[in-house]
C-alpha positions in Angstrom: 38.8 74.0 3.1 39.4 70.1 4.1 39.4 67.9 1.3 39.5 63.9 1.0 43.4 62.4 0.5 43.7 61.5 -3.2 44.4 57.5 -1.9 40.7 57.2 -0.3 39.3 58.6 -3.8 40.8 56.0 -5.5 40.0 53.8 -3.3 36.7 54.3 -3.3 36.4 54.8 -7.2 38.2 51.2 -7.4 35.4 49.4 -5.0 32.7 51.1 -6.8 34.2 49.9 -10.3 34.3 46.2 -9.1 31.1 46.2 -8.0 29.8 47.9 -10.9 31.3 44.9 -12.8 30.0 41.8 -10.3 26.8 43.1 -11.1 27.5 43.4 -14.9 28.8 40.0 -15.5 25.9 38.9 -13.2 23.4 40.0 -15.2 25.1 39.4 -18.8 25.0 35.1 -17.3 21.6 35.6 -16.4 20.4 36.8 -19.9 23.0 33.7 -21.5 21.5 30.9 -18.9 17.9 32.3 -19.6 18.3 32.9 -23.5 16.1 30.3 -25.4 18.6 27.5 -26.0 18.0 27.2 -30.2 16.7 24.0 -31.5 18.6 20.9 -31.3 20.8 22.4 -28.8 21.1 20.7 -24.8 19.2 21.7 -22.1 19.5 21.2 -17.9 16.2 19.6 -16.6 15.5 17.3 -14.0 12.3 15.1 -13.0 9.9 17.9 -11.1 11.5 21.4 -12.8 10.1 23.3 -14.4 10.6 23.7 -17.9 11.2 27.8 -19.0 10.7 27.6 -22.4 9.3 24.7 -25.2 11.6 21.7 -26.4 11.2 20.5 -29.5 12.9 17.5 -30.9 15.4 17.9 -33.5 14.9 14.6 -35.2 12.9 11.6 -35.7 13.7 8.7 -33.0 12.2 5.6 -31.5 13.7 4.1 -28.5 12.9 1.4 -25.5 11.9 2.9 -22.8 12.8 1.6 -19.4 10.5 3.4 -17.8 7.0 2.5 -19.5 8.3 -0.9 -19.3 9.1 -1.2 -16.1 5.6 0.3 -15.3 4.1 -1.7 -17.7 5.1 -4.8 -16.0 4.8 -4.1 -12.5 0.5 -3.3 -13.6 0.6 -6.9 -15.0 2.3 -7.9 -11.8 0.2 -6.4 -9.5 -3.3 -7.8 -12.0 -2.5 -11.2 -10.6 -4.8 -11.8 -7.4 -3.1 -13.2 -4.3 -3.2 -17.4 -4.6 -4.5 -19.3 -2.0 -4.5 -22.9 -0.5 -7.6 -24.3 0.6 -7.1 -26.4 4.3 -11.1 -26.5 4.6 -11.4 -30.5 5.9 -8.5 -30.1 8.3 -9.2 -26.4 9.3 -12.8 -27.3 9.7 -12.5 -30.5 11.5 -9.8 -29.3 13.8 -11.9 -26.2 15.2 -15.0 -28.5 15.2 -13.1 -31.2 17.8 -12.0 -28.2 19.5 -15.3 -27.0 19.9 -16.7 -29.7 21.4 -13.8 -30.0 24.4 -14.3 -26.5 25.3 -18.2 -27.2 25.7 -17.6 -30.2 27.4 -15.2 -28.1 29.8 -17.9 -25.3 30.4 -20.5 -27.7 31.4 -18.3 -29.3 33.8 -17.6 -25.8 35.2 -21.3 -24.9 35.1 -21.8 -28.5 37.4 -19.6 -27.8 39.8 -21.5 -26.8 42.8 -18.6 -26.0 45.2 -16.7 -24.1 42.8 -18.7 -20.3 43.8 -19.8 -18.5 40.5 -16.4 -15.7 40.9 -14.9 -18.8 40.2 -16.5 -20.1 37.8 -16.4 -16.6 35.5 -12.3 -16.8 36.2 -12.4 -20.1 34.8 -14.6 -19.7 31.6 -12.3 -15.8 31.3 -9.1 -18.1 31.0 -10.6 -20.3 28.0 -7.2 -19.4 25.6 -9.3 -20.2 22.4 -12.3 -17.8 23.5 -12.2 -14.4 24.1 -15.3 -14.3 26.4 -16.3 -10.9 27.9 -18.1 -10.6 31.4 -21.5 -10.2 29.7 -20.8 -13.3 27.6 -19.6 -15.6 30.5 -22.7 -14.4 32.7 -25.1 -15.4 30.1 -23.6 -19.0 29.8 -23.7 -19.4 33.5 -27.3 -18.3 33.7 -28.5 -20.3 31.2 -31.2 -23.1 31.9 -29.7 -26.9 31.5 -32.0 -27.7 28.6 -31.1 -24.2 27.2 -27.1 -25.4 27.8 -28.1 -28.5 26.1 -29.3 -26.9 23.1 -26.1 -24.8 22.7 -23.9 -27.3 23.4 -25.6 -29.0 20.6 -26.1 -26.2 18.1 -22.2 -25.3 18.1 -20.4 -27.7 16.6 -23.1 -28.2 13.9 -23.3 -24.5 12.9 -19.3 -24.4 13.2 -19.2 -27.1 10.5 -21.5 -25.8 8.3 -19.7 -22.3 7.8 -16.5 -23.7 7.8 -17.5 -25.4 4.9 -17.1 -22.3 3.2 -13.7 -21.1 1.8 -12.9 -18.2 4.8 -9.9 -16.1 4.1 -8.2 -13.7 6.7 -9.8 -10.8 4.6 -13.1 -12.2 4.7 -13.6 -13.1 8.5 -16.2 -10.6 8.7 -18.1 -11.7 6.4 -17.9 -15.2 7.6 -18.7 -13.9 11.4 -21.9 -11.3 10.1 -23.1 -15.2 8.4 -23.0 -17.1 11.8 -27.2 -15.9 12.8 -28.4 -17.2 9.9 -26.5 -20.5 10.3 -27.9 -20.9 13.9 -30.8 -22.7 14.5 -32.0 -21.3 17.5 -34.2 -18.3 18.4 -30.9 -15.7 17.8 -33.9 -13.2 19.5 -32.9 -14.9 22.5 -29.9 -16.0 25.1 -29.9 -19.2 24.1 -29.2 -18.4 20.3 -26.9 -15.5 21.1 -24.8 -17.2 23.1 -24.4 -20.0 20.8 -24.1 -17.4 18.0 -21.1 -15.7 20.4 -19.5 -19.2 20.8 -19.4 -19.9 16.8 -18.0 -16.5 16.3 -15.3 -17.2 18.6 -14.6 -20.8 17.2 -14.3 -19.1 13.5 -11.1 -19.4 12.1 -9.6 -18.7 8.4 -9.3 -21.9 6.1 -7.7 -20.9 2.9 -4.1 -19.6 3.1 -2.1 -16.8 0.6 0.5 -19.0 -1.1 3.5 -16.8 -1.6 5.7 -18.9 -3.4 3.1 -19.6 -6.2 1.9 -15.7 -6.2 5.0 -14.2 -6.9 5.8 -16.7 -9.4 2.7 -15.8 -11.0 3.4 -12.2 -10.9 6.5 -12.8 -11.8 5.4 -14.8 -15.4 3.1 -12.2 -15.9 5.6 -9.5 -15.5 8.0 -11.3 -17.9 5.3 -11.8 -20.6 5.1 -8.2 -21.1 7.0 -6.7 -24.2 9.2 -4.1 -24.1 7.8 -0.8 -24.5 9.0 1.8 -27.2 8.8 5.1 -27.8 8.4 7.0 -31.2 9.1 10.9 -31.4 8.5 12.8 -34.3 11.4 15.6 -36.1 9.8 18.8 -34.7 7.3 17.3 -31.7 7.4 19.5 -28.9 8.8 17.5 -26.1 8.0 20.0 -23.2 5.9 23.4 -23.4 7.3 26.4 -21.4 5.9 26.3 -18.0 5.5 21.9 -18.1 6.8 19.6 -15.1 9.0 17.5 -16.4 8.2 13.7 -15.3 11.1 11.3 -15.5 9.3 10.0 -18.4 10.3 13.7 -20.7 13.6 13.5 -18.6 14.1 9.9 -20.3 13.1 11.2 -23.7 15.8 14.1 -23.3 18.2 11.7 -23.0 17.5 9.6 -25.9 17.1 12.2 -28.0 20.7 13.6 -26.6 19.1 17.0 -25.5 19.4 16.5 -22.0 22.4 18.3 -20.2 23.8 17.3 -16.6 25.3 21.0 -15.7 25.6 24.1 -17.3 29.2 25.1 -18.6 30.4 28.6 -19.9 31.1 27.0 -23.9 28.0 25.4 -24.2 25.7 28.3 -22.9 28.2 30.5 -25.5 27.4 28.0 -28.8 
């Protein structure tokens, strides 16, 4: 009968015995890291864990937080509306003399009898300070002298009065949905919508953000707002088993002096 050497039984009975103990002392640190720490004692928790069991605070304490403070002043920052310049004279004046040399220029393209109406479209198309579709350019070429007259006319007056009005780059829109009722022509038909087209175009923002004086607004509101503390009771639960911690409890751990970095074998054994 064929039986085993005696050197591959202890062999084997060796592996089996270290394993046995791997999984031993694996187990035994699991129960230590997992143990309820007792009160008082430090615990490992970041901002967004999980916390596995309640912390309590061993001891009265009220400290400055860093972190409610630094929230606290960026919301008075941020409270502080955006300051503007007004340029509505020269804003409005300068888009209201520019107005008038681009009508001037469009009747003196819609004069021109040898220039052929391709040409004529290319022209008005180029207009830099326009941004004149097709459509648009047909229905100033087709338009009656005495209806030309009228928006040549109409134009500049309309542009002024809108203009007159503070007009931010947030609030074109508003300004441009405004333009019909500033109009007085017919807006029902060419004539009025292509003077209402025209104004639209010639629109242009006249009050300005003023960074300098915004952020040092925000920045004298920020600075007026008082350091914030925090009070903690003996006894007041910090963190309930199952709680994210925020970096505001992860603060609070640390003034208290219950938060721990890393686990090490003497502290887990106190």
């Amino acid at each position: 009968m064929s039986s085993k050497p005696l050197y591959q039984s202890n062999v084997w009975m060796d592996r089996t015995l270290i394993a046995v103990m791997v999984v031993s002392v694996g187990l035994l640190m699991i129960g230590l890291l997992s143990w309820q720490i007792p009160l008082g004692a430090q615990v490992q928790l970041d901002a967004g864990d999980v916390a596995p069991y309640v912390v309590v605070a061993p001891r009265q304490i009220t400290y400055e937080s860093q972190l409610l403070t630094e929230k606290a002043r960026q919301r008075a920052a941020e409270s502080v509306d955006d300051q503007y310049d007004m340029a509505e004279g020269r804003v409005r004046r300068q888009q209201v003399t520019l107005a008038r040399e681009i009508l001037e220029f469009i009747t003196l393209v819609r004069d021109d009898e040898f220039a052929a109406p391709e040409l004529q479209t290319d022209y008005l198309l180029a207009i830099t300070d326009l941004a004149l579709t097709p459509e648009q350019v047909r229905l100033i070429l087709e338009l009656s002298d005495t209806e030309w007259a009228a928006v040549v006319d109409e134009v500049p007056i309309a542009l002024d009065g809108i203009m007159r009005d503070e007009i931010r780059e947030n609030t074109m829109g508003t300004a441009r949905r405004r333009v019909p009722s500033m109009v007085d022509l017919d807006t029902e038909t060419e004539t009025g919508q292509v003077a209402i087209d025209l104004v639209r175009q010639l629109l242009r923002p006249n009050s300005f953000i003023n960074a300098e004086q915004t952020d040092a607004f925000r920045a004298e509101a920020s600075a007026s707002v008082p350091v914030q503390t925090v009070q903690i009771e003996a006894d007041e639960v910090i963190l309930r088993a199952g709680d994210i911690a925020d970096a505001e409890d992860v603060e609070a751990l640390i003034q208290i002096g219950l938060l721990q970095r890393g686990w090490d074998f003497w502290t887990v054994l106190r």
